[in-house]
Backbone as CSV, one residue per row, in Angstrom:
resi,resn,N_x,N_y,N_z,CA_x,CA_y,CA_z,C_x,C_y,C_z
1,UNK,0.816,-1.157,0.000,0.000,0.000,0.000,0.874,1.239,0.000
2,UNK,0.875,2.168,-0.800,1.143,3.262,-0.883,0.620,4.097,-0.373
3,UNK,1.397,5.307,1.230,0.311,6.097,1.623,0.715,7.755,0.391
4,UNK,-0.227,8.185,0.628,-0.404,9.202,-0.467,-0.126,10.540,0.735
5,UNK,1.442,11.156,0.468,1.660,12.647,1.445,0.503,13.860,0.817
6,UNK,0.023,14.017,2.104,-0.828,15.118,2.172,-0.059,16.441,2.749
7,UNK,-0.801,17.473,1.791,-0.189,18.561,2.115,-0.815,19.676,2.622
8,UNK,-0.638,20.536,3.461,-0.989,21.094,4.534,-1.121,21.524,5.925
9,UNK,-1.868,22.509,6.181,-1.314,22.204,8.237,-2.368,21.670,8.889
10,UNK,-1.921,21.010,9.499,-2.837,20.632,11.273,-3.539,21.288,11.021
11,UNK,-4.366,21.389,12.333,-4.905,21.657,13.080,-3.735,22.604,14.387
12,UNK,-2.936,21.472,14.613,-1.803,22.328,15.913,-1.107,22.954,15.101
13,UNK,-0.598,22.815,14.339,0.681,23.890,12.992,-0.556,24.987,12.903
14,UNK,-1.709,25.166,12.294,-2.287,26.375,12.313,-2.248,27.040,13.818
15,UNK,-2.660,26.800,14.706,-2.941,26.952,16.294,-1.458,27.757,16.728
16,UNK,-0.278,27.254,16.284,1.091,27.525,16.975,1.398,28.683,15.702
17,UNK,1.311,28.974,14.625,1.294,29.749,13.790,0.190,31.829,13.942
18,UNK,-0.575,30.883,14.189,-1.383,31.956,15.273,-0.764,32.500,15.873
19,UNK,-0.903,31.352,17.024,-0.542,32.312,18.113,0.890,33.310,18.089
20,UNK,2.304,32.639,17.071,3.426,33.542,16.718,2.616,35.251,16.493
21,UNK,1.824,34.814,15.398,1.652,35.891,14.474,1.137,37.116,16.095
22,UNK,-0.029,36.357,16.626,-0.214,37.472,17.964,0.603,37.539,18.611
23,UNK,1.963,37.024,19.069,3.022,37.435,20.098,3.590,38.991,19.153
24,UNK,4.008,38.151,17.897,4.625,39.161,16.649,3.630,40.546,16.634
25,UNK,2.410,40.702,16.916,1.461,41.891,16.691,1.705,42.320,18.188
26,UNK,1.571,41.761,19.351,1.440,42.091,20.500,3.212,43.156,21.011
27,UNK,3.927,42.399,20.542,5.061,42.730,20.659,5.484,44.840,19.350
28,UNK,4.845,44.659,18.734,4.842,46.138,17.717,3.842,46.424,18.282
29,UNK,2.468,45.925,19.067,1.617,47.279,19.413,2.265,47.884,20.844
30,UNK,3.137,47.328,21.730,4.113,47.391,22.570,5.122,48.938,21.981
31,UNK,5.909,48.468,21.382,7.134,49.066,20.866,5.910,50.244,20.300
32,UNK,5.215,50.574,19.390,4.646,51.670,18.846,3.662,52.643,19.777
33,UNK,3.542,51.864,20.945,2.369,52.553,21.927,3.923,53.606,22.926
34,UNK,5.172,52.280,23.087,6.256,53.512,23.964,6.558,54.451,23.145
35,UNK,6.937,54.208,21.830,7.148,55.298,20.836,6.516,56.173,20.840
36,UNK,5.254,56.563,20.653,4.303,57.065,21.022,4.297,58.187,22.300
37,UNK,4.410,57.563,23.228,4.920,57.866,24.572,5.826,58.796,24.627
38,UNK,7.230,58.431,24.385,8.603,58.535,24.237,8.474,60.381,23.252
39,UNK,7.637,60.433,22.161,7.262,61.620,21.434,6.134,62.439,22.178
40,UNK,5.319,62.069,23.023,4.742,62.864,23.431,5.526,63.795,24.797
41,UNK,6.426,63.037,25.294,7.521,63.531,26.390,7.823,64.261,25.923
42,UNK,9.179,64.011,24.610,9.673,65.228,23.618,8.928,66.065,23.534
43,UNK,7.663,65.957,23.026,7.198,67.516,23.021,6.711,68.373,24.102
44,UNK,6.649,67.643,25.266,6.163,68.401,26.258,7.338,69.080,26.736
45,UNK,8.632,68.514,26.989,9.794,68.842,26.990,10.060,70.001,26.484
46,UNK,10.202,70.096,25.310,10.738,70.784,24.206,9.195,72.690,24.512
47,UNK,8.018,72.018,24.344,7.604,72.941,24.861,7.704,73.803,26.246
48,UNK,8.193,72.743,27.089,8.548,73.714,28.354,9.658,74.262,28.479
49,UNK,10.963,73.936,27.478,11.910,74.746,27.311,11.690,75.880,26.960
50,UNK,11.125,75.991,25.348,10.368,77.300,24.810,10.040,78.270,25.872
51,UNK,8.822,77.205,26.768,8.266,78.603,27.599,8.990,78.933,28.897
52,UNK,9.919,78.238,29.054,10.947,78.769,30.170,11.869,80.070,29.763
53,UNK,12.634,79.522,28.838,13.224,80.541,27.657,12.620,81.816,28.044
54,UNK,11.333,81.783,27.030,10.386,83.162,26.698,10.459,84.008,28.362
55,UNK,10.013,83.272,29.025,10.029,83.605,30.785,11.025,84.277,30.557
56,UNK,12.312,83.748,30.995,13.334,84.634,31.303,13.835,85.728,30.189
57,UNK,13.820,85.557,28.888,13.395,86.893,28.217,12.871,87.832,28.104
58,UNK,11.703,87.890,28.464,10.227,88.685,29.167,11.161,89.085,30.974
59,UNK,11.507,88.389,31.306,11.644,88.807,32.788,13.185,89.654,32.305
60,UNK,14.035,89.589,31.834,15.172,90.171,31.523,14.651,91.712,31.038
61,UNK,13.878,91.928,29.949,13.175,92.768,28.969,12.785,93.758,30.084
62,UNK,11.612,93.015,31.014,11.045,93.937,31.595,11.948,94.583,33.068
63,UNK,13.010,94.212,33.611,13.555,94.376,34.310,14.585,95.391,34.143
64,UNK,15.032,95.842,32.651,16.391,96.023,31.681,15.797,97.526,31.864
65,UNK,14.283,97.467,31.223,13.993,98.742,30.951,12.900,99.217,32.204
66,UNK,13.230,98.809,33.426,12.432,99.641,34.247,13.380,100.990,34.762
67,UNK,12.199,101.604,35.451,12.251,103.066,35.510,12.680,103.278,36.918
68,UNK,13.805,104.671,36.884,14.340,104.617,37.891,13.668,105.796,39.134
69,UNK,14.020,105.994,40.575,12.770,106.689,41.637,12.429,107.911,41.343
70,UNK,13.799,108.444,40.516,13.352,110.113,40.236,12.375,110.311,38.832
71,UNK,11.893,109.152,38.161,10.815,109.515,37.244,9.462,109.980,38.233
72,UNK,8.431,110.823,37.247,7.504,110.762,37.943,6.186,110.576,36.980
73,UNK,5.176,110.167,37.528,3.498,109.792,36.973,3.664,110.956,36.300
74,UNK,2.212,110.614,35.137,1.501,111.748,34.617,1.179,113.118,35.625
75,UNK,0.846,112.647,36.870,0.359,113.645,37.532,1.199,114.336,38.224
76,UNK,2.577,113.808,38.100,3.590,114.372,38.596,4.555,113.891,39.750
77,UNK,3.829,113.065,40.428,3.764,112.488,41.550,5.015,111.503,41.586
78,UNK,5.736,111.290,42.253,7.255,110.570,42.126,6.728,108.847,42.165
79,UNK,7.721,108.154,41.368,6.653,106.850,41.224,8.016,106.201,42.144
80,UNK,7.919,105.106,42.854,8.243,104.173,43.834,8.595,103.176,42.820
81,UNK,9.967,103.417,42.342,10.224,102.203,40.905,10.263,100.779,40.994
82,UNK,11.392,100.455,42.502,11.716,98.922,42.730,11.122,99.145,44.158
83,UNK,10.434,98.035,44.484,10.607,97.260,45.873,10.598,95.596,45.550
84,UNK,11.900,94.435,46.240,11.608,93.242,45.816,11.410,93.043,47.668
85,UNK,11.308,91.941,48.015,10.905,90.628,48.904,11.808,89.410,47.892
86,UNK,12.054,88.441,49.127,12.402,87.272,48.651,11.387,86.390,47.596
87,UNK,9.923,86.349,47.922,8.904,85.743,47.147,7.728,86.868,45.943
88,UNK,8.215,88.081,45.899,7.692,89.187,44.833,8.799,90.520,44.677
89,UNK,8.027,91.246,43.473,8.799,92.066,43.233,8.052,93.015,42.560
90,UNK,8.151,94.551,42.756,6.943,95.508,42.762,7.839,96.417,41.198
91,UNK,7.351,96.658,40.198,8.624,97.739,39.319,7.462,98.506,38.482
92,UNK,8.154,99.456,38.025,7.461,100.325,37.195,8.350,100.207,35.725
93,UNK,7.972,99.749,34.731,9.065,99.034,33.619,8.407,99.467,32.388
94,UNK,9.307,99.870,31.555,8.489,100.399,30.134,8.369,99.027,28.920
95,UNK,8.855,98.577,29.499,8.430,96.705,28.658,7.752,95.423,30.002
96,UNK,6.418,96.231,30.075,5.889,94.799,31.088,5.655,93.973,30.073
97,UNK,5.528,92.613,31.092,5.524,91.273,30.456,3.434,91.116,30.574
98,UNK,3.406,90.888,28.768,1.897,90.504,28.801,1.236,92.057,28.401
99,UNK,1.718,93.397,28.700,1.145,94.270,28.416,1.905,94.863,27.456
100,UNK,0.838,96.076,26.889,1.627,97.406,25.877,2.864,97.954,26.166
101,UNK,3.967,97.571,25.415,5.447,98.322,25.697,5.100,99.988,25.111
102,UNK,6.115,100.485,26.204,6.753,101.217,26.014,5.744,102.852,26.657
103,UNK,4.864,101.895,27.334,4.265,103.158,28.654,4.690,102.509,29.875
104,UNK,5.260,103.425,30.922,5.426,102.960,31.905,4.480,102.345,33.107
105,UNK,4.190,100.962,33.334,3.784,100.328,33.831,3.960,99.621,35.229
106,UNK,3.203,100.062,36.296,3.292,99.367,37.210,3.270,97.687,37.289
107,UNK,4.276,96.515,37.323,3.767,95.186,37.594,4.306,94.556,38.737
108,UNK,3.368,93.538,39.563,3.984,92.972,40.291,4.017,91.699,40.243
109,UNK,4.702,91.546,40.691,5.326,89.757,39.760,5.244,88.699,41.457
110,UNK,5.045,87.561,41.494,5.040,86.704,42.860,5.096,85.409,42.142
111,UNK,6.129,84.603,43.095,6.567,83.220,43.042,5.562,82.460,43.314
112,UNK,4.880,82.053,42.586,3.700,80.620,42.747,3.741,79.199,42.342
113,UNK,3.506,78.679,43.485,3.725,76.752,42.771,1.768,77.016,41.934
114,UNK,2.409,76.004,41.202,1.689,75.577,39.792,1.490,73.806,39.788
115,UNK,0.418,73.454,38.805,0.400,71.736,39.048,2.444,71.392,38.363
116,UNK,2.341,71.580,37.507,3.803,71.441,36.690,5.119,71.962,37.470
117,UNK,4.806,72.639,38.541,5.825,73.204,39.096,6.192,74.440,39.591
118,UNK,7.176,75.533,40.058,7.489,76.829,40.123,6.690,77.787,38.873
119,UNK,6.075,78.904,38.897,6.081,79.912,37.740,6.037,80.916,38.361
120,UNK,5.631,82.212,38.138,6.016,83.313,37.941,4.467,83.960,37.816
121,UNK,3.580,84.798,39.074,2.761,85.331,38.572,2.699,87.054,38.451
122,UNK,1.826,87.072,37.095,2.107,88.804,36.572,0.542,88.907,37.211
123,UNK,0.471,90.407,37.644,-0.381,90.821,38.285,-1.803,90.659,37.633
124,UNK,-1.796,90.776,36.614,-3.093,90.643,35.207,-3.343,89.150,35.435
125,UNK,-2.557,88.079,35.832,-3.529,86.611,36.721,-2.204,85.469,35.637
126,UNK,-1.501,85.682,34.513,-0.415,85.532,33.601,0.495,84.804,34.424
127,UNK,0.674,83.670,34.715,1.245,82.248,35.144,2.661,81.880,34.482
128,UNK,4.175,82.244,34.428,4.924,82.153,33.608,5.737,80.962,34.329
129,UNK,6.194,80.313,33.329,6.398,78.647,33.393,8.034,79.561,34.045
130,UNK,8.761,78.524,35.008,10.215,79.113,35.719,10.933,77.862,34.999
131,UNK,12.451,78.026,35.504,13.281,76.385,35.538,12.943,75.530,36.351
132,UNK,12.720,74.368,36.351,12.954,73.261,37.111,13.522,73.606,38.248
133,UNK,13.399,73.652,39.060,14.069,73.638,40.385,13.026,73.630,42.053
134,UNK,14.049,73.883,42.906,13.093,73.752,44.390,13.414,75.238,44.729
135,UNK,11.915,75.430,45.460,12.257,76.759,46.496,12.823,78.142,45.788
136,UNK,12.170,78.640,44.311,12.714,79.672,43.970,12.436,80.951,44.716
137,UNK,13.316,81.598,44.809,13.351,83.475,45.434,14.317,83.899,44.214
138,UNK,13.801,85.543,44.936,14.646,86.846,44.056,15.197,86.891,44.922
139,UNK,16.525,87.226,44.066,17.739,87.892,44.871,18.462,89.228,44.218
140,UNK,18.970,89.984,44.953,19.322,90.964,44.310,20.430,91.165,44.895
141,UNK,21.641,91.816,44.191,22.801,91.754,44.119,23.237,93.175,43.925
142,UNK,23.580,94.252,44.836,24.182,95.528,45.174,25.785,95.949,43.941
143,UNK,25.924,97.083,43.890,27.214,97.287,43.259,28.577,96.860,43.499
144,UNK,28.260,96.443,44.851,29.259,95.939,45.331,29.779,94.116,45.486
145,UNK,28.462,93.911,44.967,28.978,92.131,44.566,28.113,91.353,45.844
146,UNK,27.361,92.106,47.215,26.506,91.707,47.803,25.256,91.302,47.962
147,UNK,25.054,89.799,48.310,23.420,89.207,47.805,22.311,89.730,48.947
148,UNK,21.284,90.358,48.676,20.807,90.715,49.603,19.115,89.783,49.279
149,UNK,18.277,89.594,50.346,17.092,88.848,49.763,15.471,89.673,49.588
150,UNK,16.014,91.053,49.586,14.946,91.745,49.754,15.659,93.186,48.756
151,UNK,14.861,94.238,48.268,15.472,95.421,47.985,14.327,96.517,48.180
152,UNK,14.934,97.652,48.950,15.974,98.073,49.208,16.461,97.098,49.850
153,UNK,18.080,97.086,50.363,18.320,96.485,51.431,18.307,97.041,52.697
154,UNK,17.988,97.900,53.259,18.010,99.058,54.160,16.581,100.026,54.381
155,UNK,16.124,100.171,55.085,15.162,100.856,55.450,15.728,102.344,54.932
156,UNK,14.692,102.908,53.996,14.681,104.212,54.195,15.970,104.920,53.080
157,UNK,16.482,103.602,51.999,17.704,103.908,51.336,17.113,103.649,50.256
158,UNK,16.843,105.160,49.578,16.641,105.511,48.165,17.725,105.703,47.042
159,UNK,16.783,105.548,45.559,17.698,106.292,44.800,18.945,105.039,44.566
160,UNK,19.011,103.947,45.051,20.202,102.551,44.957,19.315,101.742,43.996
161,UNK,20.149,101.572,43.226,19.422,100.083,42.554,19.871,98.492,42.218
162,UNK,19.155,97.907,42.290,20.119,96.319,42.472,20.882,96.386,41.383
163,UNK,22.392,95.941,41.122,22.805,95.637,40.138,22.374,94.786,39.566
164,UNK,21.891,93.799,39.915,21.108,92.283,39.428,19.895,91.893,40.160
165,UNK,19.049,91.469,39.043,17.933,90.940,40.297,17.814,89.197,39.570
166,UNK,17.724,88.818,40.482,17.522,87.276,39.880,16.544,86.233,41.027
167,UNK,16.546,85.069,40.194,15.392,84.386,40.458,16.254,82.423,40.828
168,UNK,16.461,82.775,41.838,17.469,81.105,41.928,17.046,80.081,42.796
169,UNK,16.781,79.320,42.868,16.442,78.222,43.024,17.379,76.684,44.139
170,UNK,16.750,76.153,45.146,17.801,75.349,46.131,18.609,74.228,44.836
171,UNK,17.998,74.016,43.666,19.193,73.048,42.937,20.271,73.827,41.714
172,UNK,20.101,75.289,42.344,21.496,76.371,41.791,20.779,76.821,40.306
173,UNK,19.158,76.521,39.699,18.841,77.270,38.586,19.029,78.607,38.931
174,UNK,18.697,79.878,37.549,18.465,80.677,38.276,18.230,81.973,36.745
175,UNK,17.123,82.657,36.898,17.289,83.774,36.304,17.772,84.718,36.331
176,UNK,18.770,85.764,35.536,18.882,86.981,35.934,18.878,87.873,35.036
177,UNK,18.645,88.706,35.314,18.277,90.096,34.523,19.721,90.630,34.193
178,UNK,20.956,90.223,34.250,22.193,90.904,33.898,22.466,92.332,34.652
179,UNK,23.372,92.791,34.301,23.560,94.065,34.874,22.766,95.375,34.372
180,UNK,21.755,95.995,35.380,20.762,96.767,35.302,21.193,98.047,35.850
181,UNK,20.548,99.023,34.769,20.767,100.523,34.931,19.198,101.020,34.591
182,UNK,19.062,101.954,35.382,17.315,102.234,35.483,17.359,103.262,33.988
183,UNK,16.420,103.356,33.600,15.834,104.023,32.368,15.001,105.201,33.323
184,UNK,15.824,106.432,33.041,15.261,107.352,33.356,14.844,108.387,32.048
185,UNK,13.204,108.349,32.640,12.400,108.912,31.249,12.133,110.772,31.771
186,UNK,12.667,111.738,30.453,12.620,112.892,31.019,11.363,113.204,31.288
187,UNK,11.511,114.069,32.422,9.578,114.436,32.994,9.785,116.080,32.350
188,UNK,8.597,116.169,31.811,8.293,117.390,31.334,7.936,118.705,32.024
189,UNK,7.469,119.607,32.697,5.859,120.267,33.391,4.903,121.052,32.451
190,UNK,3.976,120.175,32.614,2.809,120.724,31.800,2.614,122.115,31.306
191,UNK,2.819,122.361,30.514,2.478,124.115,29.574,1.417,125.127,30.543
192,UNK,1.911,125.812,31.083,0.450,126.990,31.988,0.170,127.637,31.025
């Protein structure tokens, strides 16, 4: 008797063929779901650099060109340019952050935790993303190379202005405004 080879699979050869093919699918919906993942990080990343960046540009900008004690209001009235605290900072700046440049503007700025972390709030309710770090304060830094955590540093001492004001953080981040000279805008008196 001659047996006659048949060709084809099982029953178990189909069954074990299967199941490859789903390890093989299970294994790329794996790898394409971290990928996935892995790019949505990047961009969150990459966007919070951006808006850290912009932060300290905006905070440099508006700090560069604030106004120094002997300007005065429309009405004449002597304007109160800097006061900082360790956790805010009070300025009158002809580039506020979020508003119309180039009128002089009262803003006050305060250190607020956020779900994401440290930011930066502008008085108008404007939430600005900070660096990564713990425990940020302003610091301000005198002509003389001294960190002080408040400005004035002295009761009752006008007319000084921080050489630096910055924004640093317990893991050593830190913003700073570079070396600052007040923008003094000439005051006119109104025509009788």
């Amino acid at each position: 008797m001659s047996r006659h080879s048949q060709w084809g699979l099982t029953v178990v050869e189909m069954v074990v063929a299967l199941a490859i093919v789903a390890m093989a699918m299970a294994l790329g919906m794996q790898a394409l779901l971290q990928w996935s993942k892995a790019q949505e990080r990047f961009a969150a990343a990459e966007t919070r650099g951006r808006e850290t960046l912009l932060t300290e540009e905006w905070v440099r900008t508006a700090l560069r060109s604030r106004l120094s004690r002997t300007d005065r209001g429309d009405n004449g009235t002597p304007i109160d340019a800097f006061v900082g605290t360790p956790n805010s900072v009070s300025l009158v700046t002809l580039s506020p952050i979020a508003q119309r440049r180039g009128v002089a503007t009262r803003q006050d700025w305060a250190l607020v935790v956020t779900p994401s972390g440290h930011g930066l709030q502008v008085r108008n309710g404007a939430v600005l993303r900070l660096p990564i770090g713990e425990a940020p304060r302003f610091i301000y830094v005198n002509a003389e190379g001294e960190v002080h955590g408040r400005w004035p540093p002295r009761i009752n001492e006008e007319g000084i202005f921080p050489t630096l004001v910055g924004i640093v953080t317990d893991s050593g981040s830190w913003v700073e405004a570079s070396t600052l000279r007040p923008v003094t805008v000439p005051y006119e008196q109104p025509a009788e």
